[in-house]
N, C-alpha and C positions, 0 to 999 in steps of 0.2 A: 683806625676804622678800615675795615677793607667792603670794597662795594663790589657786586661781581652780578653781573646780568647773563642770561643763557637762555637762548631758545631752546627749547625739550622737542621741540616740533611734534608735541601729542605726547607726548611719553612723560616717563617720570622714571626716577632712581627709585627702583620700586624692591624693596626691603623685602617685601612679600616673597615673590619671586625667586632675588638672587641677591641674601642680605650681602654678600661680600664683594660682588660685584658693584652695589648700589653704595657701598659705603667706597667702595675704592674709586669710584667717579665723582663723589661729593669729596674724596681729599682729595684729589685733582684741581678741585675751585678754591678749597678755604684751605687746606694743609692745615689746620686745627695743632697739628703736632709739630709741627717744625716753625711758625709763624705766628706769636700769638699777638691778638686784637682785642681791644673793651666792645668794639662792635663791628657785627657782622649782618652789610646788606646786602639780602638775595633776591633779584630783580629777576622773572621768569617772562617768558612768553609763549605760549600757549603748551603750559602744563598740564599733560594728563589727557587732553583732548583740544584738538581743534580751537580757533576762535570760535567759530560759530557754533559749536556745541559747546560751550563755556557760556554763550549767553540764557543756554537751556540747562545748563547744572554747571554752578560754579564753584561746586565742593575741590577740594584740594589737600582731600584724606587722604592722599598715598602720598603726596607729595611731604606733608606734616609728620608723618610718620617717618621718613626717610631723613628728615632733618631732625627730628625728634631723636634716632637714632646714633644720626650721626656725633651729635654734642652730645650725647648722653643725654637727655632730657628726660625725667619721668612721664612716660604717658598718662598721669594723674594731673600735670602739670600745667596748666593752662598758658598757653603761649599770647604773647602778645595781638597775632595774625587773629587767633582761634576767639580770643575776647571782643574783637572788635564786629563777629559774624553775628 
């Protein structure tokens, strides 16, 4: 298992943007390719925006997308995080 927590401090590895950028700072945390694991925990803090705009929208579609991407995950593919909203 590897467990990895990160303040984004508003931000997000946003695929959108600069896919190659945002994937080369997600294998910076997990290295997916050099290290493998049966599980991976990613503990955020204020993803995407602010605390206090998190408690006015607590969506976290860029950030799902950017890990989506990263594991190769199908965007069809309902995530754990995504089923529990």
């Amino acid at each position: 298992m590897l467990a990895v927590t990160y303040n984004l401090g508003g931000k997000v590895f946003d695929v959108e943007a600069d896919r190659e950028k945002a994937l080369a700072q997600m294998d910076d945390l997990f290295r997916k390719d050099d290290v493998w694991h049966d599980i991976y925990v990613f503990g955020t803090q204020e993803a995407e925006r602010t605390i206090a705009e998190s408690m006015f929208d607590e969506s976290k579609r860029r950030l799902t997308a950017a890990v989506k991407a990263y594991f190769d995950i199908p965007d069809d593919e309902e995530t754990l995080w995504e089923a529990e909203q």
